[in-house]
PyMOL CGO cylinders between C-alpha atoms (Angstrom):
from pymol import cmd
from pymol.cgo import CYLINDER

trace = [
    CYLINDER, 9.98, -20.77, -6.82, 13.94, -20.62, -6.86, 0.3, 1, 1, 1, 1, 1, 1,
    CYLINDER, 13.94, -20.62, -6.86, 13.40, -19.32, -10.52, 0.3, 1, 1, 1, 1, 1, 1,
    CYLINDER, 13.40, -19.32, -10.52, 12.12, -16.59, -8.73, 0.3, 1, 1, 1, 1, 1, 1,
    CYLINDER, 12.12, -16.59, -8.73, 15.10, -15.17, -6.89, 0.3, 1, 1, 1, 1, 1, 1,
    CYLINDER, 15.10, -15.17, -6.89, 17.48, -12.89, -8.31, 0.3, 1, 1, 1, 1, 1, 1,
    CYLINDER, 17.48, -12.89, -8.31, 15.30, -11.47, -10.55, 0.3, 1, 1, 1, 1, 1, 1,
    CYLINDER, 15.30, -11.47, -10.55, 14.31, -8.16, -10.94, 0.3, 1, 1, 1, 1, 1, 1,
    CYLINDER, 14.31, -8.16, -10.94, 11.08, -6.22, -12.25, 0.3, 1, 1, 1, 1, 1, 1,
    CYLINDER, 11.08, -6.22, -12.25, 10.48, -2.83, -13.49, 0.3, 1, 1, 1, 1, 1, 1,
    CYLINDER, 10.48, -2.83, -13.49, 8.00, -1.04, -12.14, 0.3, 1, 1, 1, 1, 1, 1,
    CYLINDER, 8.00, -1.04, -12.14, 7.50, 2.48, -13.50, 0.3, 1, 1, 1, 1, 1, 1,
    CYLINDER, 7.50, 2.48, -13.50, 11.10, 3.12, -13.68, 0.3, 1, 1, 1, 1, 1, 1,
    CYLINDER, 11.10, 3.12, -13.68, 11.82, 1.41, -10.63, 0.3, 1, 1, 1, 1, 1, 1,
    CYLINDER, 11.82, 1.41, -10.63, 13.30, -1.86, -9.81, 0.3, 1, 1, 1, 1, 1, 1,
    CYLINDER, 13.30, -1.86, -9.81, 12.08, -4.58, -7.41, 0.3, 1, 1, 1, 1, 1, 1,
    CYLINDER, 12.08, -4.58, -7.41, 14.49, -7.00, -6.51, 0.3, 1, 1, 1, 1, 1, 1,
    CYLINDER, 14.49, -7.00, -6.51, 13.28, -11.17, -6.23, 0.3, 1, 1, 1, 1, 1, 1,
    CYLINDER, 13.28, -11.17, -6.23, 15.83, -12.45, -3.03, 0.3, 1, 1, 1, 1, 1, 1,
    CYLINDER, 15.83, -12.45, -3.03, 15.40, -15.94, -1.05, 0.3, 1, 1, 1, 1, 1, 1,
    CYLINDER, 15.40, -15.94, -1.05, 14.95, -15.76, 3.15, 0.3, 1, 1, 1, 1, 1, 1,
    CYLINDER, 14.95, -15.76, 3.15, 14.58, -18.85, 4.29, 0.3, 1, 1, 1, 1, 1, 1,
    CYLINDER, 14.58, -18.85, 4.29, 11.91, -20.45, 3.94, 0.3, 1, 1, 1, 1, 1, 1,
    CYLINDER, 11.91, -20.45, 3.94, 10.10, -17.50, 1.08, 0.3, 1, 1, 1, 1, 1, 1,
    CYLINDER, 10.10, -17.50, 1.08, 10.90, -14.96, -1.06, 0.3, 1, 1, 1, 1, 1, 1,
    CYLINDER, 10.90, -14.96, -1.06, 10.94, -11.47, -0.65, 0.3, 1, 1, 1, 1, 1, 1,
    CYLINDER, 10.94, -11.47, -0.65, 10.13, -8.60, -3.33, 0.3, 1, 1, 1, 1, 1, 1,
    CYLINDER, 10.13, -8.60, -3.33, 11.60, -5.24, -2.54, 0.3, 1, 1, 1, 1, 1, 1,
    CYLINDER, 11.60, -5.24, -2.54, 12.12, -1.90, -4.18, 0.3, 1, 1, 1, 1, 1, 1,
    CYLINDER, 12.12, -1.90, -4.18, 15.49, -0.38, -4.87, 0.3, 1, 1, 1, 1, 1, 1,
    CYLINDER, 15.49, -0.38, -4.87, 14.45, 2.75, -3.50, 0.3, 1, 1, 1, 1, 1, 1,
    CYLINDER, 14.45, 2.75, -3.50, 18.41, 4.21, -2.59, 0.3, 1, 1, 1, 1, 1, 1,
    CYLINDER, 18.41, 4.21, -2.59, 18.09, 6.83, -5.08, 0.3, 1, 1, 1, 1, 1, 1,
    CYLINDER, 18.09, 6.83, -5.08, 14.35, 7.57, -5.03, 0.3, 1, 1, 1, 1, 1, 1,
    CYLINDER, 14.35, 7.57, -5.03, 14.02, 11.82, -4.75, 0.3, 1, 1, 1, 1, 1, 1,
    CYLINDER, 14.02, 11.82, -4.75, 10.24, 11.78, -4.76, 0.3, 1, 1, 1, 1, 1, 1,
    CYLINDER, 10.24, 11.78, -4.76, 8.12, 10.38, -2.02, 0.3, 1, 1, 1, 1, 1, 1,
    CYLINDER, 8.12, 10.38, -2.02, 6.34, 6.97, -2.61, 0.3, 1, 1, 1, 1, 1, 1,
    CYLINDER, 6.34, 6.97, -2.61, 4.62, 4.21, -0.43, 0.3, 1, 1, 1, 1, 1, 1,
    CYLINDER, 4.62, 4.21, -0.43, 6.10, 1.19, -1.97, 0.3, 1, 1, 1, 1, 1, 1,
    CYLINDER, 6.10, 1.19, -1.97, 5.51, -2.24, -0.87, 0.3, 1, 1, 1, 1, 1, 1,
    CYLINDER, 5.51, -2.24, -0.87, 7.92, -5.43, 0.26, 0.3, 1, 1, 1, 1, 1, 1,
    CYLINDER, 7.92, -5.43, 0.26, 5.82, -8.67, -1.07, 0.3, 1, 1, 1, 1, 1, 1,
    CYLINDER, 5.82, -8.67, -1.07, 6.50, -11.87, 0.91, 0.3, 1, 1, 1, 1, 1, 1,
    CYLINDER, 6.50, -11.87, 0.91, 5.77, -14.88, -1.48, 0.3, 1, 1, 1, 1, 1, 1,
    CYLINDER, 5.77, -14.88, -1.48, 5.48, -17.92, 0.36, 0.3, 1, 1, 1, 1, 1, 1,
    CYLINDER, 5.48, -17.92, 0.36, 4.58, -21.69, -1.65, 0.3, 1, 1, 1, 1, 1, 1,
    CYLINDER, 4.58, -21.69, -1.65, 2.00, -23.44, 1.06, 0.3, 1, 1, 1, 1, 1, 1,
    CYLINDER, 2.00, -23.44, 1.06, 1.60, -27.65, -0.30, 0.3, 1, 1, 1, 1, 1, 1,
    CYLINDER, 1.60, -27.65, -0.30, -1.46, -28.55, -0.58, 0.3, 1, 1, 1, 1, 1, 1,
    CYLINDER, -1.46, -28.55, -0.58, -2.26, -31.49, -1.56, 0.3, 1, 1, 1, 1, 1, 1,
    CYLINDER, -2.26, -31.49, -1.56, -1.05, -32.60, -5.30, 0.3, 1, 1, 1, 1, 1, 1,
    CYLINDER, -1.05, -32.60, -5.30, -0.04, -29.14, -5.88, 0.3, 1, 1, 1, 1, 1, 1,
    CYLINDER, -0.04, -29.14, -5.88, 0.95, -25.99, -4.79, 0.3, 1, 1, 1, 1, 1, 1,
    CYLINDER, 0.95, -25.99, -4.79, -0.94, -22.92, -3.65, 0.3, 1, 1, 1, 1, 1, 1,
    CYLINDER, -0.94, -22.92, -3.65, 0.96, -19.63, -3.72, 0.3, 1, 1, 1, 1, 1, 1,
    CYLINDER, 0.96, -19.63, -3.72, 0.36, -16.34, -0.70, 0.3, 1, 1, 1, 1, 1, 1,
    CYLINDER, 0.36, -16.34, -0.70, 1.56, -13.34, -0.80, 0.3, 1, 1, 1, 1, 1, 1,
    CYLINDER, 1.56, -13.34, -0.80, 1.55, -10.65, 1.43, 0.3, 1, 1, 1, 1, 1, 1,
    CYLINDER, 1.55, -10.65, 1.43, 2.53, -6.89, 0.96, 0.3, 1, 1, 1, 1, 1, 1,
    CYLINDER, 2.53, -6.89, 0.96, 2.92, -4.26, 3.73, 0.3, 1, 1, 1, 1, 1, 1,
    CYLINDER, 2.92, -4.26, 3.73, 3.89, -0.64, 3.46, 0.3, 1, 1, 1, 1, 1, 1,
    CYLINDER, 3.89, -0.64, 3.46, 8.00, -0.14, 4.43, 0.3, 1, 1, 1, 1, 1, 1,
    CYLINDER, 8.00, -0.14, 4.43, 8.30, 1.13, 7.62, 0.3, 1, 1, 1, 1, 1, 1,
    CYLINDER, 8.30, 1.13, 7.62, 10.04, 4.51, 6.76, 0.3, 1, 1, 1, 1, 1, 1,
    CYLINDER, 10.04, 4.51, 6.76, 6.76, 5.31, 3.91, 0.3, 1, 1, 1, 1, 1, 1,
    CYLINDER, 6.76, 5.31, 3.91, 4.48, 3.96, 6.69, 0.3, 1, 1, 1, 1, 1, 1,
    CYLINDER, 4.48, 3.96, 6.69, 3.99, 7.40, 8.60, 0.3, 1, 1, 1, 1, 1, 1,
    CYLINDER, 3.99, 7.40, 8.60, 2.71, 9.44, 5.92, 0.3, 1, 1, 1, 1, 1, 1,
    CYLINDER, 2.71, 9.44, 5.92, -0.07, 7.65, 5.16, 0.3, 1, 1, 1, 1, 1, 1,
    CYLINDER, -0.07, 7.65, 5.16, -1.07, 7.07, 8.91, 0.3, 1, 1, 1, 1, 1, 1,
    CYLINDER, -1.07, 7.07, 8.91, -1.54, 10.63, 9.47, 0.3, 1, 1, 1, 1, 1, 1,
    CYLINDER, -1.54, 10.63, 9.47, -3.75, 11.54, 6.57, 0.3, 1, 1, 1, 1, 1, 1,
    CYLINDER, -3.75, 11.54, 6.57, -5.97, 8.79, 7.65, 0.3, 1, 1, 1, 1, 1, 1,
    CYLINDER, -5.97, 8.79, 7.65, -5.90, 10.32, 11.52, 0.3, 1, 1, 1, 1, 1, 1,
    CYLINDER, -5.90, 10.32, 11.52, -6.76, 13.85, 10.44, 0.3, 1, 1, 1, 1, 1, 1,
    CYLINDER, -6.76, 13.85, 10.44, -9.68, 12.36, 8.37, 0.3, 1, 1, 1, 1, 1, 1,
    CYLINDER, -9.68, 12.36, 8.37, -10.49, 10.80, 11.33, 0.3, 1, 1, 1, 1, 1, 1,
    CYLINDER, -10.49, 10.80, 11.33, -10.55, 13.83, 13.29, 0.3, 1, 1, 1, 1, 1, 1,
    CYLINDER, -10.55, 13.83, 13.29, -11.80, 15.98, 10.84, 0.3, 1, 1, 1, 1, 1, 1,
    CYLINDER, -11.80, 15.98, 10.84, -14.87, 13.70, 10.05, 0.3, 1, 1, 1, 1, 1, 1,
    CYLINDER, -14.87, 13.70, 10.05, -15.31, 12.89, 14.10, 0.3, 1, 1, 1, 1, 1, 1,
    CYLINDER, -15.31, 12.89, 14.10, -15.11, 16.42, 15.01, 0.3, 1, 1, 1, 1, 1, 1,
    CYLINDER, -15.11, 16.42, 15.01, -17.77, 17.36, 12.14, 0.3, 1, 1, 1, 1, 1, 1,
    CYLINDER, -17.77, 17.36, 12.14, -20.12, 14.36, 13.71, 0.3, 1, 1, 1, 1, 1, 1,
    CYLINDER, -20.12, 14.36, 13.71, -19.55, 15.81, 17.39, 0.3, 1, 1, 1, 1, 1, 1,
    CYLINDER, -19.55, 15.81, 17.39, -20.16, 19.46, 16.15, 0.3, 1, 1, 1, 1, 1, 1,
    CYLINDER, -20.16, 19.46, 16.15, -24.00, 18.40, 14.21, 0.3, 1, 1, 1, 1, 1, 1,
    CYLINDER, -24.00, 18.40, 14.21, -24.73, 15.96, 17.21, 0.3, 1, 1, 1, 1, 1, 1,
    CYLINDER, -24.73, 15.96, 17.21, -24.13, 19.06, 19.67, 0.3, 1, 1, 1, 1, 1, 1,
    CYLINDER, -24.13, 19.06, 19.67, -25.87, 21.82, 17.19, 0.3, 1, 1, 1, 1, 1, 1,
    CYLINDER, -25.87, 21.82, 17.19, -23.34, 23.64, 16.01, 0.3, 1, 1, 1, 1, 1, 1,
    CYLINDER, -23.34, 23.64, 16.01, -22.89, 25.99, 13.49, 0.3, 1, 1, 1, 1, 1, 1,
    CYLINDER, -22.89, 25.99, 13.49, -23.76, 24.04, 10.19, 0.3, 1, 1, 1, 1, 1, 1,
    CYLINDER, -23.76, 24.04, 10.19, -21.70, 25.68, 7.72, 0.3, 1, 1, 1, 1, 1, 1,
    CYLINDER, -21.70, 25.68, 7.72, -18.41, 24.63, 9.68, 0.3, 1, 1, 1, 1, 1, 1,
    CYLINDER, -18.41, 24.63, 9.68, -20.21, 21.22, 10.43, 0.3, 1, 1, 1, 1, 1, 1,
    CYLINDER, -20.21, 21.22, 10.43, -20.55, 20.40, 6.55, 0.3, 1, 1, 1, 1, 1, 1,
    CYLINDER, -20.55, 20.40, 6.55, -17.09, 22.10, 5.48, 0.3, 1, 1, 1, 1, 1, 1,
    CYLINDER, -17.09, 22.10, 5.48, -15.16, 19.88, 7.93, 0.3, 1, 1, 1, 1, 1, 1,
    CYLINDER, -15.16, 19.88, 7.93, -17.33, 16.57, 7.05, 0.3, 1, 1, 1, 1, 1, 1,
    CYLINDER, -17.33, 16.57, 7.05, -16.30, 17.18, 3.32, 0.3, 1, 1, 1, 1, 1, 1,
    CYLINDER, -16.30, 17.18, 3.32, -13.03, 18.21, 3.91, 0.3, 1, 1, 1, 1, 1, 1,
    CYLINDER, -13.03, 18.21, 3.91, -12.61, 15.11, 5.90, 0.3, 1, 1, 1, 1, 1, 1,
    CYLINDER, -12.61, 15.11, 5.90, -14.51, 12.71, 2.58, 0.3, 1, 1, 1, 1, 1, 1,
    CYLINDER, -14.51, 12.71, 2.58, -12.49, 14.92, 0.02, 0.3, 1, 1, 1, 1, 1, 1,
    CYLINDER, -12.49, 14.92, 0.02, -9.09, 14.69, 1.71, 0.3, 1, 1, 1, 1, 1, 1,
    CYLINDER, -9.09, 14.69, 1.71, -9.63, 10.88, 2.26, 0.3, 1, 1, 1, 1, 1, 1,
    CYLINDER, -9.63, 10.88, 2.26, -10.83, 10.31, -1.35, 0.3, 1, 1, 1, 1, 1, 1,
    CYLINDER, -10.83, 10.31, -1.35, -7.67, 12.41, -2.87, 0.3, 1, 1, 1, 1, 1, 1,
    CYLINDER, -7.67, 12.41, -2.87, -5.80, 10.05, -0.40, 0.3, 1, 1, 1, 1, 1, 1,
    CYLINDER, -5.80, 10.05, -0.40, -7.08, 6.57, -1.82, 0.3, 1, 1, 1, 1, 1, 1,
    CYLINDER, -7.08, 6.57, -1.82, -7.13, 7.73, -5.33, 0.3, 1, 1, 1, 1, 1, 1,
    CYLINDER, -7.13, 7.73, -5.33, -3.07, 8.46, -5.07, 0.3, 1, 1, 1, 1, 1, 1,
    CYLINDER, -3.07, 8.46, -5.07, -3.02, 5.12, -2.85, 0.3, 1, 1, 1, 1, 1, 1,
    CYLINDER, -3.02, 5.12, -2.85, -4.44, 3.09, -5.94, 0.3, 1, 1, 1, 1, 1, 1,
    CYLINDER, -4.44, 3.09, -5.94, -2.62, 4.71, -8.53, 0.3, 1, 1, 1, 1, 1, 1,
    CYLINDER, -2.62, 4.71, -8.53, 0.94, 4.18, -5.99, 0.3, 1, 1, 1, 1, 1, 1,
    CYLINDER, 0.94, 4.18, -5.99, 1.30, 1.28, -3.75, 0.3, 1, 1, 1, 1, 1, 1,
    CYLINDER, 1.30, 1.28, -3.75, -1.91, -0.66, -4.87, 0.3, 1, 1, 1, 1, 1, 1,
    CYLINDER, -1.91, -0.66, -4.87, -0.46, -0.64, -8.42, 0.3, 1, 1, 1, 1, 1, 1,
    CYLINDER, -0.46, -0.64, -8.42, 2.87, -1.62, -7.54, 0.3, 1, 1, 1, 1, 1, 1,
    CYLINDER, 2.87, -1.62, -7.54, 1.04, -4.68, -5.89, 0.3, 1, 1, 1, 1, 1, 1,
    CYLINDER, 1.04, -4.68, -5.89, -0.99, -5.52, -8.67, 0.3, 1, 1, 1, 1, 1, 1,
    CYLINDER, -0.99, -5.52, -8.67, 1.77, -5.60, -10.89, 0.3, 1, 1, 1, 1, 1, 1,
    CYLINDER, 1.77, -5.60, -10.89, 4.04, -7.59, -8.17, 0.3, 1, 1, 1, 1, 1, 1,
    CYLINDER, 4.04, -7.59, -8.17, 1.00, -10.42, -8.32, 0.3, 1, 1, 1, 1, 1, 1,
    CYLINDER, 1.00, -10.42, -8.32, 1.20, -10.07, -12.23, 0.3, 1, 1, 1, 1, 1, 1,
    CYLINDER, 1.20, -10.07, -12.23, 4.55, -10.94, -12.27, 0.3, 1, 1, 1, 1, 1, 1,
    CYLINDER, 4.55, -10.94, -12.27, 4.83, -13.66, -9.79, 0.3, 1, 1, 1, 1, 1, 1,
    CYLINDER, 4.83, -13.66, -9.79, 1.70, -15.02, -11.27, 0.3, 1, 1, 1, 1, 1, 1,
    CYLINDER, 1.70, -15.02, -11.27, 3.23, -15.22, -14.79, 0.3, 1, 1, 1, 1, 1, 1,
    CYLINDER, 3.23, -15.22, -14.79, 6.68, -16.07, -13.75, 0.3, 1, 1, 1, 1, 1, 1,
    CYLINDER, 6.68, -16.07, -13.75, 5.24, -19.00, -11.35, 0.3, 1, 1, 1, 1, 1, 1,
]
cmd.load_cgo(trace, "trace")
C-alpha cells in the first residue's frame, strides 16, 4: 500500500491527494480553490491481514465544512414529510396534506439524485482506483 501514497487522482477536474497517517492512508480532495459547492469525501484505506493475504477497508465520510448542507435538506424533508403525516392523521385540509408530503419525496429525491451524481461518484471512482492501483 506505500505505492499508494503520494499519488494523486483526477476526479472531474479535481485532484485527490494519496498521503500516509500512521498506520493507513488517507484520500483527500484539493478543494483550496474550489468556487462551486460540492460534498466531497476523505477515504481512509486501511490493509486488515487476514490470513495468507490481505483484505483491504475503506471508509469515506463527508468533510466537516460540506457536512451541513446536506444535513439540513434531509431535516426539512423530515419535517416537511412529518408535518404532512401529523396534518392527514389529525384531518386536515388534504390539498396542503398531499403538497407538503410530495414536496417533502420530491425535494429528497432531487437531493439523492445530486448526492449520487456528487459524493457517491467521487467514492466509486476512489474504490476504482485503489482497487486497480492495489
Amino acid at each position: 500500500m506505500n505505492r499508494l501514497a503520494g499519488k494523486h487522482i483526477k476526479i472531474h477536474n479535481l485532484d485527490f491527494e494519496v498521503y500516509d497517517q500512521e498506520t493507513l492512508l488517507k484520500i483527500a480532495p484539493h478543494a483550496e480553490d474550489l468556487n462551486e459547492i460540492r460534498t466531497l469525501p476523505i477515504t481512509d484505506v486501511d490493509v486488515v491481514k487476514e490470513g495468507d493475504g490481505n483484505h483491504i477497508v475503506m471508509t469515506s465520510k463527508i468533510r466537516v465544512i460540506d457536512y451541513g448542507g446536506p444535513l439540513l435538506v434531509m431535516l426539512f424533508c423530515a419535517f416537511l414529510f412529518c408535518a404532512s403525516v401529523i396534518l392527514f392523521l389529525l384531518g386536515g385540509e388534504p390539498h396542503i396534506t398531499y403538497i407538503m408530503f410530495g414536496s417533502s419525496v420530491l425535494v429528497f429525491m432531487l437531493f439523492w439524485v445530486r448526492m449520487q451524481f456528487g459524493y457517491f461518484d467521487y467514492v466509486r471512482k476512489l474504490e476504482n482506483f485503489v482497487k486497480t492501483q492495489a
